[in-house]
C-alpha positions, 0 to 999 in steps of 0.5 A: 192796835186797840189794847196798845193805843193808848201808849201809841197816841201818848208819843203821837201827842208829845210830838215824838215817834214810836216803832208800830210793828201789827200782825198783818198775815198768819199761817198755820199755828200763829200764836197771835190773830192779825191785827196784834201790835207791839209799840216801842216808844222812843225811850225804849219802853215796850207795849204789845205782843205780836207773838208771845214772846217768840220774835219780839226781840227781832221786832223790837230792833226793827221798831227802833231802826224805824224810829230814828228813820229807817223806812216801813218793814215788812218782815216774815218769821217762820219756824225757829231752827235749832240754833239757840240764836235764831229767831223764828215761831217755834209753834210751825206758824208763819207771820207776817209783820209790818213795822212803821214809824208813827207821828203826827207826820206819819199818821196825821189822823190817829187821833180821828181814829182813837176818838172813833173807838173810843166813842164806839164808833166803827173805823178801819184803818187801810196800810199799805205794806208793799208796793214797787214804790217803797214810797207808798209803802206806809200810805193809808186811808181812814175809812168809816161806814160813811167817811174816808180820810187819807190817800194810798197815792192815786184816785183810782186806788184809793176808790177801790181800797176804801170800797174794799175795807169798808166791806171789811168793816161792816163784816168785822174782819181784818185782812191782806187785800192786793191789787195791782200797783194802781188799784187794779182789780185781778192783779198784784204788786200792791198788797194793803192791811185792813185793820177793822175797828168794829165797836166792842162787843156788849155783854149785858148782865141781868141781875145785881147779885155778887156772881154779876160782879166777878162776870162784869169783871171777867167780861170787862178783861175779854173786851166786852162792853157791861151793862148791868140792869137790875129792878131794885135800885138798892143793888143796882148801884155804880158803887158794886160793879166798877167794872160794869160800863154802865149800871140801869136801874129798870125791869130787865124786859123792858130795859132789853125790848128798849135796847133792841128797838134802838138797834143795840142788839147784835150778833156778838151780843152776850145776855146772861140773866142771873136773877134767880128770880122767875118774875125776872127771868122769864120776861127777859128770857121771852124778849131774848130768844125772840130777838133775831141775832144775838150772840149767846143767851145763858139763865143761870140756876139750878137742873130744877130751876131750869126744868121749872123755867122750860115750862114757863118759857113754853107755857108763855109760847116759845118754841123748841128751836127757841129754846134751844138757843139758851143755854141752861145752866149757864157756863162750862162744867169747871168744878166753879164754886166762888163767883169768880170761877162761875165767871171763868165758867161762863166766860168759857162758854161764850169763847167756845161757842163764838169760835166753835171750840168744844170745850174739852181739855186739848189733851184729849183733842187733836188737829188745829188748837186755835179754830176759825170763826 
């Protein structure tokens, strides 16, 4: 619901009611995680994709049979036959969609919701999308670290619901929950979508040069959070990277340490050091490998620079499992000249190394295109 919130909270505002339809199970070769949303506003406009194309005109009735009161929908697409008309995955996966009206009626607490992602606050949001009583059906509960707001119809359910998608949330996950139809434990008949709204990753980009540009660009379109920090206040400027979320003018080093201090760093934390400058890149990439959880740490320079900066690193005490964490050069080997296709390059890299993908043309690799986390 994230990348489609914005057209949602305009109807939520305007008092009307749009068609939500979320990506609620996969399996197989699903062309969209759960979570992906589509909303069909009441003028008909569209926003979102819950499968690239395959099913949205079956979604997109449904959405609008929900806006002028039709009940909350759960609905399977599987394989499409070979009938022109039909409508199915033509990729051999299966989804499950969930489709219900949004208003203020029906969703009270969606402006709660985007005013947490929007302050980087974590935030989940607990649908149920099956129960024997189709009035349940559509309930939900806003769960935050320390926080609950709703109700899916009873004590003893929403106790054990809030638990479970808090759990969800501190894991960054979005999943299908069932329980009995009260909230029991080890039974079915009341099934309940998490959505996990955990604050967007960081990337943090060190050094003001032209290739940080095109990257904070790059990462700003991948959902990253940039910040570019540079010691030389006459690059360092909001005006060079407008896509950058926040531009700091301090020594790379002591602006990261800070930054760990707080609790700022984490495992989905990207650090790429672009400076070319070993006063530079070197204390940065000391504090760096030390830190416990991060995500990826890529130094950019050349197959010399990089021996030269190995042997400072060691020389400064690192160790080997240290510094096999770096990745050095930077990026995926594209063929990249301009800075815009070094960005792709190191936006690859990140992509291949969060879902384990190998980085090779799929033409050459066989089983699942899309791999687990």
């Amino acid at each position: 619901m994230r990348d489609i919130l914005g057209e949602l909270l305009a109807v939520w505002e305007a008092g009307g009611t749009a068609g939500l339809s979320t990506v609620v199970r996969t399996m197989k070769s699903a062309p969209r995680p759960p979570g992906a949303a589509m909303v069909v506003s009441p003028d008909g406009t569209v926003a979102g994709s819950v499968s690239g194309g395959c099913v949205e005109g079956a979604v997109y009735e449904t959405a609008n049979e929900v806006i002028t009161g039709g009940a909350p929908h759960l609905q399977r697409y599987g394989v499409s036959d070979d009938d022109a008309f039909s409508v199915g995955l033509t990729c051999g996966g299966i989804i499950d969609i969930f489709t219900e009206p949004v208003s203020r009626n029906t969703f009270p607490q969606l402006r709660d919701v985007a005013t947490a992602i929007a302050e980087h606050r974590a935030v989940a949001v607990a649908t149920v999308i099956a129960h024997p009583d189709p009035a349940r059906v559509g309930r939900r509960i806003i769960v935050g670290t320390d926080s609950r707001q709703g109700s899916v119809g009873s004590p003893r359910a929403d106790d054990a619901v809030a638990d479970d998608a808090r759990g969800l949330l501190l894991a960054g996950r979005s999943a299908v929950l069932s329980y009995g139809p009260d909230g029991q434990r080890q039974d079915a008949g009341m099934e309940v979508f998490v959505s996990s709204y955990a604050p967007r990753p960081r990337m943090l980009v060190f050094g003001a040069i032209d290739f940080a540009a095109a990257l904070a660009h790059q990462a700003a379109f991948l959902g990253y959070r940039v910040t570019v920090c540079d010691a030389r206040p006459v690059f360092a400027t909001e005006a060079r990277f407008p896509a950058a979320e926040e531009v700091v003018v301090d020594w790379p080093h002591r602006y990261l340490a800070a930054q760990a201090d707080l609790g700022l760093i984490d495992a989905r934390t990207a650090i790429c050091v672009l400076t070319h400058d070993p006063k530079f890149d070197v204390p940065v990439l000391e504090v760096a490998l030390r830190l416990p959880d991060v995500g990826y740490i890529g130094v950019m320079g050349s197959r010399r620079t990089h021996e030269d900066r190995m042997s400072r690193l060691r020389e400064a005490g690192l160790t080997e499992t240290e510094l096999a964490r770096l990745a050095s050069p930077i990026g995926l080997d594209l063929g990249a000249r301009t800075p815009e296709e070094t960005a792709v390059s190191i936006a690859a890299e990140i992509i291949a190394r969060r879902w384990g993908g190998g980085g090779r043309p799929l033409t050459e690799t066989d089983g699942r295109i899309h791999h687990e986390a």
